[in-house]
Backbone as CSV, one residue per row, in Angstrom:
resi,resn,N_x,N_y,N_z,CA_x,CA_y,CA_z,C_x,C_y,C_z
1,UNK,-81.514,12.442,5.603,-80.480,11.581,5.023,-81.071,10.298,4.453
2,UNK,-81.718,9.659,5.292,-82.289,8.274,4.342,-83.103,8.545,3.599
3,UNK,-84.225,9.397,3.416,-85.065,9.425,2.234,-84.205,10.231,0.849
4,UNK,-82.732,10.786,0.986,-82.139,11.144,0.179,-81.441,9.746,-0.464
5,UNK,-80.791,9.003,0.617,-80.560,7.748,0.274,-81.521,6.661,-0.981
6,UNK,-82.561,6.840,-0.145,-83.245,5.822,-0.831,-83.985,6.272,-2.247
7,UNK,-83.732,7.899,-2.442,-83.897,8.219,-3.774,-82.914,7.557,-4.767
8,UNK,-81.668,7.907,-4.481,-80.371,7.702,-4.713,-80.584,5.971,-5.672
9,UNK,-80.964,5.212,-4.171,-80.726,3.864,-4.727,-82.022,3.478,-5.609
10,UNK,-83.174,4.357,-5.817,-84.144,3.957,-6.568,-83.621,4.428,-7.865
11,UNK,-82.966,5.779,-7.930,-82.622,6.037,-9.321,-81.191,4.966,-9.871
12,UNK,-80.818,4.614,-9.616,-79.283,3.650,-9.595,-80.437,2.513,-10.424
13,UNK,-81.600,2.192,-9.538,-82.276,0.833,-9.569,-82.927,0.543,-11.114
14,UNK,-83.124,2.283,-11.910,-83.997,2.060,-12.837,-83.100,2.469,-13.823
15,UNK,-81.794,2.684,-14.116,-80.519,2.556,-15.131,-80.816,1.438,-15.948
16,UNK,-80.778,1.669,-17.367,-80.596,0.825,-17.885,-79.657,-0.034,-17.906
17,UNK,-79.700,-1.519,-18.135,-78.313,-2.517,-18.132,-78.030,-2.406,-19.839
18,UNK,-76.892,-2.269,-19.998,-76.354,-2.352,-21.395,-75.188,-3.073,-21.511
19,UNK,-75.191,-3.771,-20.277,-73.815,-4.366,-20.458,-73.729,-5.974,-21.773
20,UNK,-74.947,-6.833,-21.616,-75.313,-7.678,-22.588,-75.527,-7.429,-24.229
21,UNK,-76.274,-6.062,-24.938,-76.216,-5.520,-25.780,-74.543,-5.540,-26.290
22,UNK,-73.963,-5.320,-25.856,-72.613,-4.225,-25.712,-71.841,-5.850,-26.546
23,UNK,-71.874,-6.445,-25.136,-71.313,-7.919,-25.007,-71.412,-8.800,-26.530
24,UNK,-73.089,-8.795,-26.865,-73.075,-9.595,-28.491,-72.962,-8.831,-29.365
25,UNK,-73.018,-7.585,-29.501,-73.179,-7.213,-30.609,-71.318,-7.239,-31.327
26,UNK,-71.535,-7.111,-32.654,-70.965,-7.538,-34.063,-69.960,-7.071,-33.449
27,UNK,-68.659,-7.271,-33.646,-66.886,-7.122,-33.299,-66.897,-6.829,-35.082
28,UNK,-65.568,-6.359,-35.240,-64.987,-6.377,-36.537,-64.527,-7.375,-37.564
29,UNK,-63.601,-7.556,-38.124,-62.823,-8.222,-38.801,-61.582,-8.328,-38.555
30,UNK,-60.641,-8.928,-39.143,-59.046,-9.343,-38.782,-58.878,-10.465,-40.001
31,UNK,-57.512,-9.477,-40.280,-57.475,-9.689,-41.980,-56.405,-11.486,-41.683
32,UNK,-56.594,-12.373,-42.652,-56.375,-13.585,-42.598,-55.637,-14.118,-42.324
33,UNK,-54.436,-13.083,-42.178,-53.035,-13.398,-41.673,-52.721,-13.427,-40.195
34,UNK,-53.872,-12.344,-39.400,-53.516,-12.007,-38.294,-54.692,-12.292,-37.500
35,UNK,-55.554,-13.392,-37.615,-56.584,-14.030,-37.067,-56.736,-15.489,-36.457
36,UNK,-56.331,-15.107,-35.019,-55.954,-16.316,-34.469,-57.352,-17.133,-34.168
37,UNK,-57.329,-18.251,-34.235,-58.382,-19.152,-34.048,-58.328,-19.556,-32.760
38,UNK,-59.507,-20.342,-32.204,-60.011,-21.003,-30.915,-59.471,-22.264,-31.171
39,UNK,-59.084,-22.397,-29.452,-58.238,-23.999,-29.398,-59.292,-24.961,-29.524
40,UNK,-58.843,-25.955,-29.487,-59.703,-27.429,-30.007,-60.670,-27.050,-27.910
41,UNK,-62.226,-27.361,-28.688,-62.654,-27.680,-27.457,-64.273,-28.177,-27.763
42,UNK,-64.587,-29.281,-27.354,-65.502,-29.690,-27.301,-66.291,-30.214,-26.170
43,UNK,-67.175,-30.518,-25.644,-67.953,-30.988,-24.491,-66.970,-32.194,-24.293
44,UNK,-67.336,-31.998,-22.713,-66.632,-33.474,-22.047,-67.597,-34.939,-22.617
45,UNK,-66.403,-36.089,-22.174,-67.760,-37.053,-22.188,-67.993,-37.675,-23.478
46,UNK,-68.967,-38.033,-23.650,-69.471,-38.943,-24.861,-69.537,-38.236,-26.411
47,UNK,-70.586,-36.997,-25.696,-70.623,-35.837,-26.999,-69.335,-35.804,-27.732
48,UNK,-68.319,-35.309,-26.810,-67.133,-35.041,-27.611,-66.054,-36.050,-28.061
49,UNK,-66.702,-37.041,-27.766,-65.603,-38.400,-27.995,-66.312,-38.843,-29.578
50,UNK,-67.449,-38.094,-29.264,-68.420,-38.346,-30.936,-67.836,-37.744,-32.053
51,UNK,-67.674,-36.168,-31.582,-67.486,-35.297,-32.470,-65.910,-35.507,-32.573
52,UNK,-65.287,-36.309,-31.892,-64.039,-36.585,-32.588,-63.699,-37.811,-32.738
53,UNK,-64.340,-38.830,-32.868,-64.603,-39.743,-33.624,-64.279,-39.763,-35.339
54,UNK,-65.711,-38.643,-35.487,-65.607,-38.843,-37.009,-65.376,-37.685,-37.506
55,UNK,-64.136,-36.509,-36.764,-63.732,-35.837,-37.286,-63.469,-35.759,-38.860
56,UNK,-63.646,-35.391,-40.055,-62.947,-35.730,-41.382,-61.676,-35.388,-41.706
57,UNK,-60.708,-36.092,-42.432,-59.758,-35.508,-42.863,-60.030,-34.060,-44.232
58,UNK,-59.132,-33.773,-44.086,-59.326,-32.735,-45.498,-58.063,-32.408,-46.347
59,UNK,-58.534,-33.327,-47.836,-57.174,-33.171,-48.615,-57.555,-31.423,-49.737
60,UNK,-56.648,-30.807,-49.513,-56.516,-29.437,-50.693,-56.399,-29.835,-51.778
61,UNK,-56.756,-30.308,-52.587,-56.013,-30.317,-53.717,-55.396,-28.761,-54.631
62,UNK,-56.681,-27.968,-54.682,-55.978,-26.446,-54.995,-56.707,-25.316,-54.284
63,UNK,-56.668,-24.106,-54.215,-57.266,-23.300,-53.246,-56.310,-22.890,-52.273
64,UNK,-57.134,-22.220,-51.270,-57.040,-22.115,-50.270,-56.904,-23.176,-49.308
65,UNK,-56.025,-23.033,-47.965,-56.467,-24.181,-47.298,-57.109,-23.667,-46.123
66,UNK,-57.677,-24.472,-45.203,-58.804,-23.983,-44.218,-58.277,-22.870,-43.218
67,UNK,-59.054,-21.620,-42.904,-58.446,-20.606,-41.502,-59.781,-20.311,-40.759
68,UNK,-59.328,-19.633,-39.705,-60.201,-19.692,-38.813,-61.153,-18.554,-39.289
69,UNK,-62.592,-19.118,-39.275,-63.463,-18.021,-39.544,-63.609,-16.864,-38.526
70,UNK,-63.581,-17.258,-37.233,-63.739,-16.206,-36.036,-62.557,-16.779,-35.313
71,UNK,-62.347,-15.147,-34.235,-61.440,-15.324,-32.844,-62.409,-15.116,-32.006
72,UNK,-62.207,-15.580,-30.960,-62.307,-15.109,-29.474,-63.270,-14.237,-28.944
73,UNK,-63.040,-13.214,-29.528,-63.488,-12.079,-29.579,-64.571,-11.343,-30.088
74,UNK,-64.836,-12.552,-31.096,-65.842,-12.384,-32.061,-65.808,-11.706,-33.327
75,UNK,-64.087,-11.323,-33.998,-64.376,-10.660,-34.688,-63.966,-11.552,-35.952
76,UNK,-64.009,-11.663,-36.688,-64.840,-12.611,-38.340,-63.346,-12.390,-38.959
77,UNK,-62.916,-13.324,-40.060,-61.896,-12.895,-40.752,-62.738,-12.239,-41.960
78,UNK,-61.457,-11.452,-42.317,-61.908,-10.572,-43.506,-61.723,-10.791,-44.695
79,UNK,-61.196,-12.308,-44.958,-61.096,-12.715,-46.404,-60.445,-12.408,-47.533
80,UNK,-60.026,-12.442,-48.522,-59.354,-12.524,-49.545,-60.134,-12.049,-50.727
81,UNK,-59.337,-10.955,-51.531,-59.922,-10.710,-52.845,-59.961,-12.188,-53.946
82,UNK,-60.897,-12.023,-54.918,-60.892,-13.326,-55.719,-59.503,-12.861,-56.874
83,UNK,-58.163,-12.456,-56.747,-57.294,-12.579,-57.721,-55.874,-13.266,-57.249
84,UNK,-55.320,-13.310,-58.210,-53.792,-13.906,-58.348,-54.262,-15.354,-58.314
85,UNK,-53.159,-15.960,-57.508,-53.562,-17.750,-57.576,-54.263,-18.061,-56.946
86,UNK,-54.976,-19.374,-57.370,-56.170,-19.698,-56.230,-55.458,-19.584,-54.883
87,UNK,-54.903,-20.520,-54.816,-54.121,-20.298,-52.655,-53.152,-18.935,-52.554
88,UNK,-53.127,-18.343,-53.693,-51.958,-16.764,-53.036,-52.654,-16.430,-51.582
89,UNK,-51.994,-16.500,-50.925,-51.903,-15.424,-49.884,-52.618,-16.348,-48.461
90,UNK,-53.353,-17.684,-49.025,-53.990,-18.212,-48.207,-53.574,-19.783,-48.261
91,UNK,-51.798,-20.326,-48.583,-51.669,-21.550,-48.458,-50.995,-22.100,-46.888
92,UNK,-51.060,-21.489,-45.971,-50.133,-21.788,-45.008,-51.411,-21.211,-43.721
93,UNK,-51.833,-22.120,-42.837,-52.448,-21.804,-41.481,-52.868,-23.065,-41.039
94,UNK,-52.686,-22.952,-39.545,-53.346,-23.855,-39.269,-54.881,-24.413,-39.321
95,UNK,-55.673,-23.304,-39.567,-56.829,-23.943,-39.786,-57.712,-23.758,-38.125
96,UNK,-58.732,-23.981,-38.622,-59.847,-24.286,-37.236,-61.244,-25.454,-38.559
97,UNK,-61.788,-26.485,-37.614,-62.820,-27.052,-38.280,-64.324,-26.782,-37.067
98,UNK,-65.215,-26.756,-37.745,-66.454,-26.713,-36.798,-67.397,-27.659,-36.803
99,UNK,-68.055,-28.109,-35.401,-68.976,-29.330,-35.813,-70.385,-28.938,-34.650
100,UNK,-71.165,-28.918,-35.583,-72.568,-29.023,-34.551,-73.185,-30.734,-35.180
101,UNK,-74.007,-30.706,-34.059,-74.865,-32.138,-34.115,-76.397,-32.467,-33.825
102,UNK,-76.992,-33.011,-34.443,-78.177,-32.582,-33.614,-79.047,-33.897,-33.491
103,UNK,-80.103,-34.565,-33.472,-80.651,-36.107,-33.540,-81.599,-35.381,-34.793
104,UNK,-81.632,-36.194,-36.091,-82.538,-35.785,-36.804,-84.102,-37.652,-37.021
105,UNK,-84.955,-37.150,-36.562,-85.643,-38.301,-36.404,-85.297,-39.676,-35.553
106,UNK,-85.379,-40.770,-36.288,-83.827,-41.955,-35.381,-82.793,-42.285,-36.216
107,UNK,-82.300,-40.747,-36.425,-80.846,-40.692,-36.656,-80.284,-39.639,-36.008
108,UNK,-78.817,-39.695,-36.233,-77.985,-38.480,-35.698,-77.111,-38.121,-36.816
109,UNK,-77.047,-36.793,-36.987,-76.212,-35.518,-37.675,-75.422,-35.174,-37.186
110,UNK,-73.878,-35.588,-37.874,-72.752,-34.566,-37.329,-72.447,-33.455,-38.825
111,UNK,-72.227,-32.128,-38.249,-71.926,-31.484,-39.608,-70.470,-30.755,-38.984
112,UNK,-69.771,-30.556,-39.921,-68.245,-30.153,-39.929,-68.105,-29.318,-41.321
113,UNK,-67.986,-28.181,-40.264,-67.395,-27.164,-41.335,-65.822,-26.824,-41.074
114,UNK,-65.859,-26.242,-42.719,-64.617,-25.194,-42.601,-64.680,-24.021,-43.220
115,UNK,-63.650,-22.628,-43.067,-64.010,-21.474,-43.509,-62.814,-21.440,-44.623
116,UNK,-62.958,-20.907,-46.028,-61.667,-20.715,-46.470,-62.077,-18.895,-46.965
117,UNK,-61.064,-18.541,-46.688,-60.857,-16.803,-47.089,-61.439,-16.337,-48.482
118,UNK,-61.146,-17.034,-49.564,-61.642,-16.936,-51.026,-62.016,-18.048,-51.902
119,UNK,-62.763,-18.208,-52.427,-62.726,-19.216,-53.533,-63.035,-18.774,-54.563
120,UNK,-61.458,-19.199,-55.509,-61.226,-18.098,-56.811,-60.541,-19.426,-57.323
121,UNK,-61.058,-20.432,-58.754,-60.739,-20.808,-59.316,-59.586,-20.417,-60.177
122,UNK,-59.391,-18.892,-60.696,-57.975,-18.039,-60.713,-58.581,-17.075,-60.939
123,UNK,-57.772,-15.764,-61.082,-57.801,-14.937,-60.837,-58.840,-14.078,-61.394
124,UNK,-59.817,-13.160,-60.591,-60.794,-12.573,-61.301,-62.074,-13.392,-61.060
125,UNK,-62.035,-14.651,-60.953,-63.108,-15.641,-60.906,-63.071,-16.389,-59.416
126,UNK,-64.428,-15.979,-59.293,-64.582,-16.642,-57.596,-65.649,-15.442,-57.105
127,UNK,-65.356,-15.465,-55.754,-65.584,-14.699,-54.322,-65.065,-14.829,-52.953
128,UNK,-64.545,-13.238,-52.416,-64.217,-13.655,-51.708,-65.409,-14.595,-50.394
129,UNK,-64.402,-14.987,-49.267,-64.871,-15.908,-47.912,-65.891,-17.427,-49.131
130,UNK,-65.399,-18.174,-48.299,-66.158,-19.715,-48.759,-66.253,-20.403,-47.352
131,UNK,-67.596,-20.860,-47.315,-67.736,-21.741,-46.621,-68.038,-23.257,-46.799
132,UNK,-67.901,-24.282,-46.476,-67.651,-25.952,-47.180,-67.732,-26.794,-46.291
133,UNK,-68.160,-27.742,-46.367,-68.201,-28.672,-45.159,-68.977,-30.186,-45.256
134,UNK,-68.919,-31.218,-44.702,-69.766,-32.429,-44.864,-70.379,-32.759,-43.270
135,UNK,-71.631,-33.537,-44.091,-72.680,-34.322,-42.574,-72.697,-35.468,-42.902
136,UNK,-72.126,-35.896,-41.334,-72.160,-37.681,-41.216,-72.960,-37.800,-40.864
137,UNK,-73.989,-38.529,-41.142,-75.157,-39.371,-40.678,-74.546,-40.664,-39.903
138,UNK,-75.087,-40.595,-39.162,-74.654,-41.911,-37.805,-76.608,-42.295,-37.702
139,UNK,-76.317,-43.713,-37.190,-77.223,-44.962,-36.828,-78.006,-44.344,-35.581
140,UNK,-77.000,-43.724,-34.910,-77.539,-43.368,-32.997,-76.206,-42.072,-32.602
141,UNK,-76.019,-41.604,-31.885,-75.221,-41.371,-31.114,-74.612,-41.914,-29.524
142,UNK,-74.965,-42.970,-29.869,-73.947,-44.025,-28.840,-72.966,-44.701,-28.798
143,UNK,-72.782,-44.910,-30.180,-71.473,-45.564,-31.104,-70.790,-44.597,-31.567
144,UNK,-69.448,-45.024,-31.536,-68.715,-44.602,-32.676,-67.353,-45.154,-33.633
145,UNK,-68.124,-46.269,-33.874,-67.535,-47.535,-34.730,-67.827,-46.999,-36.153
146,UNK,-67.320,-47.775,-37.363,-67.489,-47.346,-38.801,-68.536,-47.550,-38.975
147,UNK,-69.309,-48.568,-38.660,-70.300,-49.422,-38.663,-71.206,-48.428,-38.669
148,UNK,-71.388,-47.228,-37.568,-72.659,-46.552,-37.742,-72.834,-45.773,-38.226
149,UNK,-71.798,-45.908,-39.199,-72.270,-44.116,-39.994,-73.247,-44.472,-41.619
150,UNK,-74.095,-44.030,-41.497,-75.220,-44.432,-42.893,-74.729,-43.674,-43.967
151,UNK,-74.311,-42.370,-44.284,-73.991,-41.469,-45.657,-73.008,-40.890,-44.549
152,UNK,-72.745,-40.385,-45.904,-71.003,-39.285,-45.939,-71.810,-38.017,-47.321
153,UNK,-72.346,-36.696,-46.304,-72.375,-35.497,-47.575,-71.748,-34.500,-47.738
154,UNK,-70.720,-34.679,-48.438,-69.648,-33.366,-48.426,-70.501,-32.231,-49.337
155,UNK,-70.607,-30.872,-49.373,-71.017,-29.863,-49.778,-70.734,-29.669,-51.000
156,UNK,-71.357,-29.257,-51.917,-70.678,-28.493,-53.367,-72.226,-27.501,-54.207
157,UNK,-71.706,-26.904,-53.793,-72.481,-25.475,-54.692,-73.372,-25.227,-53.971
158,UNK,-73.615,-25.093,-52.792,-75.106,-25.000,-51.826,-75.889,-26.061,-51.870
159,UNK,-75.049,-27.391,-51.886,-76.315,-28.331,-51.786,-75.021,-29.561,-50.882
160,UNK,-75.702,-30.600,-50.954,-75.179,-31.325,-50.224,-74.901,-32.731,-50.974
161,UNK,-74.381,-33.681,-51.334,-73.997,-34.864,-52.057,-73.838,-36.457,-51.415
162,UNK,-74.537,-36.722,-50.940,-74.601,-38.510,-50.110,-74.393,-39.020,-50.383
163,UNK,-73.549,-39.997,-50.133,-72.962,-41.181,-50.347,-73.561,-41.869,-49.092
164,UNK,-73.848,-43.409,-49.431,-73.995,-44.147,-48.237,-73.176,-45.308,-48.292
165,UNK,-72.122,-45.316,-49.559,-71.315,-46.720,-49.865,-69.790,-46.431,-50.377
166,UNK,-69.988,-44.990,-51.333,-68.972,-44.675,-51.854,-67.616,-43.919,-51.111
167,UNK,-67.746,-43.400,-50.379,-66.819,-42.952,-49.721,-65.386,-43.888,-48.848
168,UNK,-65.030,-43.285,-48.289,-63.501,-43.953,-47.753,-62.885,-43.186,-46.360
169,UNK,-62.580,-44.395,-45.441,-62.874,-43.888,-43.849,-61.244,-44.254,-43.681
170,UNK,-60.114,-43.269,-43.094,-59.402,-43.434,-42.113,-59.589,-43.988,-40.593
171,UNK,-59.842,-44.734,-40.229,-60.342,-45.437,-38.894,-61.918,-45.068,-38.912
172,UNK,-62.145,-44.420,-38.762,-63.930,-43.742,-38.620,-63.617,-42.169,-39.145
173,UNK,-62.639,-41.919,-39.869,-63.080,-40.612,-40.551,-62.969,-40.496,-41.851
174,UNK,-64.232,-39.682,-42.257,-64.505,-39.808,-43.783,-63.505,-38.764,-44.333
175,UNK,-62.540,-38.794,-45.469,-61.531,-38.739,-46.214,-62.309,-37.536,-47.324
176,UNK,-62.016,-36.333,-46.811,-63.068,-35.129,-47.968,-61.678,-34.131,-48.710
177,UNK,-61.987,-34.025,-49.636,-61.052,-32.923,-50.758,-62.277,-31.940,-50.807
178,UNK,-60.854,-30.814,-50.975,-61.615,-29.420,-51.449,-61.231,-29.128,-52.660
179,UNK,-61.721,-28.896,-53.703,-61.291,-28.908,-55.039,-62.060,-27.857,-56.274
180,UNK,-61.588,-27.143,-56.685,-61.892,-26.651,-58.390,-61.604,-27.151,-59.218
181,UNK,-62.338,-27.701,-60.142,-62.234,-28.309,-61.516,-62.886,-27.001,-62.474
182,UNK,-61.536,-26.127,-62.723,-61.449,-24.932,-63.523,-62.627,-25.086,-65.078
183,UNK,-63.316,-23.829,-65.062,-63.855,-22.541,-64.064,-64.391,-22.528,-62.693
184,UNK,-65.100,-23.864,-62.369,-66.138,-23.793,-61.359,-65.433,-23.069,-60.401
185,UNK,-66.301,-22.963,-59.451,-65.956,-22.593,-58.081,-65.258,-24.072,-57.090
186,UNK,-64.814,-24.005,-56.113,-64.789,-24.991,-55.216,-65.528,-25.694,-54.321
187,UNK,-65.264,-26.960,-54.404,-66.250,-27.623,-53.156,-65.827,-28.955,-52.721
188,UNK,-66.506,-29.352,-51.948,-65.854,-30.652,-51.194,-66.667,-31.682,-51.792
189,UNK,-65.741,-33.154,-51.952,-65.830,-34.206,-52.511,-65.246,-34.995,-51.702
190,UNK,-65.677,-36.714,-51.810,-65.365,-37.531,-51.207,-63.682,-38.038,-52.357
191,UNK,-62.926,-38.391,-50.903,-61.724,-38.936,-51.995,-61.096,-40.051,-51.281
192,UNK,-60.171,-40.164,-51.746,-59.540,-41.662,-51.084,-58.004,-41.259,-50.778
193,UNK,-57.995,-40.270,-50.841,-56.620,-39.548,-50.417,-56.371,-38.672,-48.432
194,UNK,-55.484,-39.255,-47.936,-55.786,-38.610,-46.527,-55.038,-37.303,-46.352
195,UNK,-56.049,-36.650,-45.659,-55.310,-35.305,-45.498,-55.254,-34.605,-44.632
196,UNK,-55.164,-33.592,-44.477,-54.750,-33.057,-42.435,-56.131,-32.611,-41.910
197,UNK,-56.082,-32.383,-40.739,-56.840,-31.916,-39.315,-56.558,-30.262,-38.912
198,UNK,-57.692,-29.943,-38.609,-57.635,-28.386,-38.073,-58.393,-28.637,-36.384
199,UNK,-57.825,-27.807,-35.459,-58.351,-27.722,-34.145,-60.073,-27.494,-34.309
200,UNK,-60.755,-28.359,-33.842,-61.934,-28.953,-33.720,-63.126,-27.584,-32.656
201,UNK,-64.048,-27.530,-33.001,-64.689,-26.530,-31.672,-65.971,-26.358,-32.026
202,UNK,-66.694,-26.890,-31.168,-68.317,-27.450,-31.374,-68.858,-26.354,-30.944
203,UNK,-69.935,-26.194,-31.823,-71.132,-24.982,-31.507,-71.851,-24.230,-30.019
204,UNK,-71.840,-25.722,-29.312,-72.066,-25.650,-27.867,-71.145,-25.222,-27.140
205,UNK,-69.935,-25.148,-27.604,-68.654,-25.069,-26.893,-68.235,-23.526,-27.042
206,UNK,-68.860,-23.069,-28.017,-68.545,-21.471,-28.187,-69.152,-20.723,-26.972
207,UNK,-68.397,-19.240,-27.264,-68.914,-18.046,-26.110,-70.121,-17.568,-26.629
208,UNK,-71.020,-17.384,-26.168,-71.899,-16.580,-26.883,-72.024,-15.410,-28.105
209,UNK,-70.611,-14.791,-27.597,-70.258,-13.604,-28.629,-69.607,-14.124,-29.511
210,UNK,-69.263,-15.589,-29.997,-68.595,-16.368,-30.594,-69.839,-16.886,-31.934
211,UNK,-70.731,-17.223,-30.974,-71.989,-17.609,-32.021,-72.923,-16.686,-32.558
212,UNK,-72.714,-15.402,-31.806,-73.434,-14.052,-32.586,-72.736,-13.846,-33.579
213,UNK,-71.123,-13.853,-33.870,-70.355,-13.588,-34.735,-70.954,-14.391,-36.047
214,UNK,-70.977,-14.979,-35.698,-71.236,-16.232,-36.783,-72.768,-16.422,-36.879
215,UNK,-73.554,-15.990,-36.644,-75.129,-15.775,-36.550,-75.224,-14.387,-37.574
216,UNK,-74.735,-13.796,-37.081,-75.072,-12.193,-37.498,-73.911,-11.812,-38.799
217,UNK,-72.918,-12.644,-38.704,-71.674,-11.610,-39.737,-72.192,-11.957,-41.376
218,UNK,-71.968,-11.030,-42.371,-72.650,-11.422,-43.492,-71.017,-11.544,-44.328
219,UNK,-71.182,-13.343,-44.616,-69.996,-13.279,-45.147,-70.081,-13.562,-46.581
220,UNK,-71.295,-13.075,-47.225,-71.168,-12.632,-48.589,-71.467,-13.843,-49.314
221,UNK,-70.877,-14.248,-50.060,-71.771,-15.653,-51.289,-70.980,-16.626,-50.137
222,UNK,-70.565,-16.523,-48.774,-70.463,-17.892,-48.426,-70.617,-17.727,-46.919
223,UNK,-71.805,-18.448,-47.176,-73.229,-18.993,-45.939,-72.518,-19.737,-44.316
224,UNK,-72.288,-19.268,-43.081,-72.401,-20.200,-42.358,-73.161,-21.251,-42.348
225,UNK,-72.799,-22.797,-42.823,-73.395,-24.118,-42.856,-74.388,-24.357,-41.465
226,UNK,-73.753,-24.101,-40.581,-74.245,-24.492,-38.758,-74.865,-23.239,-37.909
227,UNK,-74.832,-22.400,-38.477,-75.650,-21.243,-37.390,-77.317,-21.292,-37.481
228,UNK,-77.603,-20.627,-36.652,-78.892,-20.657,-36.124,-79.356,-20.704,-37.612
229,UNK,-79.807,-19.756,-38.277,-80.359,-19.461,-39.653,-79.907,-20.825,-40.956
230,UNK,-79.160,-21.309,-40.997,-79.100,-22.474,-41.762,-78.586,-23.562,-41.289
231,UNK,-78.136,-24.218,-39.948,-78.022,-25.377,-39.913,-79.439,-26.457,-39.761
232,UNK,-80.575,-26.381,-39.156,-81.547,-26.929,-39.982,-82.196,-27.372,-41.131
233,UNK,-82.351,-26.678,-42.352,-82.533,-26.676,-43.123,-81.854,-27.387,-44.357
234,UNK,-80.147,-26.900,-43.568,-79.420,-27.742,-44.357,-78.973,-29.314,-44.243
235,UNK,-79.503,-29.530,-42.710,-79.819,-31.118,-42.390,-80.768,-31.650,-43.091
236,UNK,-82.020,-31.083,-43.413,-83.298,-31.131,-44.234,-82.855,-31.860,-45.777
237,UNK,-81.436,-30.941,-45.964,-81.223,-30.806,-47.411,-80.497,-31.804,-47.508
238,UNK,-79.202,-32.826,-46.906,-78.903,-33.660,-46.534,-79.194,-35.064,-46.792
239,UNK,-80.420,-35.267,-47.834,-81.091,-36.323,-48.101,-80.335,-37.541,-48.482
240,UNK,-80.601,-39.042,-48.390,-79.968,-39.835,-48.556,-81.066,-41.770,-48.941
């Protein structure tokens, strides 16, 4: 009986684990209507009193307005064909915004994204999924007065645009439009117009299968800003 036993538990012992594989790998999609987003959550404490500090506002002017790129679950929204009106089908959600941070030299980087389903100047013209977003440059991350923020770079065409004077702050948040100026495509600009808030949820704050989603999903001509594979680089790019 025990040396049958202890076969038993040696073969049990050398099973592969697949339960982690299983766990990150890629979830599906969930089409834009029916893709619920993650509640506002950021680190306790200082971190997150940062990252909502200088949350940005975001005025639409046309488009789409912001939805949640991922659920829960990990599975990605599935975006919008580039036809009919620019916002058909995508003017009404609440939205989700994203912010990673990181110390770049003796400064600090906040970047804030958002996901929009299509960006189609009108119909026929665009692609679907867009991704858009701006990096505040801050003095330190110990403050979070107006005072320390050095540039404001809202995104437009894969690059990034600094301001260190021109922009315009609601208490400590920089004031960004998403906009097409027909044909182009869309992108974010600094404006002086205030505009709404989407539930907030920092990189650190995700599930793991939350940041594989967004590591691994290929969302076509529009780039996660903050995942492993380009949020470096695009701090790099960030110049001021």
């Amino acid at each position: 009986m025990i040396p049958r036993l202890i076969a038993g538990l040696t073969a049990l012992a050398v099973l592969p684990v697949t339960a982690s594989p299983v766990e990150l790998s890629r979830r599906g999609t969930v089409g834009s209507d029916d893709i619920v987003g993650l509640p506002q959550t950021v680190p306790a404490g200082a971190t997150g009193g940062l990252y909502l500090a200088y949350q940005p506002d975001l005025h639409v002017v046309n488009g789409c307005v912001p939805f949640p790129g991922v659920d829960a679950n990990g599975n990605t929204n599935a975006g919008l064909k580039p036809t009919g009106k620019p916002s058909g089908d995508c003017d009404k959600s609440t939205g989700q915004i994203y912010v990673r941070g990181a110390s770049s030299g003796d400064r600090y980087a906040l970047m804030y994204s958002w996901y929009f389903p299509k960006d189609s100047p009108s119909t026929d013209l665009g692609h679907r999924h867009d991704w858009e977003g701006v990096i505040v440059w801050l003095s330190n991350a110990a403050n979070t007065n107006a005072a320390n923020i050095l540039a404001v770079c809202p995104s437009a065409h894969g690059g990034w645009e600094c301001s260190t004077d021109g922009y315009t702050l609601d208490g400590t948040a920089p004031l960004i439009k998403y906009e097409s100026i027909w044909p182009v495509n869309h992108a974010c600009g600094l404006t002086t117009t205030v505009g709404g808030r989407q539930p907030l949820v920092a990189w650190e704050s995700m599930s793991k299968v939350v940041q594989n989603a967004l590591d691994t999903t290929d969302f076509g001509s529009g780039n996660v800003p903050f995942n492993e594979a380009n949020f470096a680089k695009n701090l790099a790019n960030a110049t001021f």
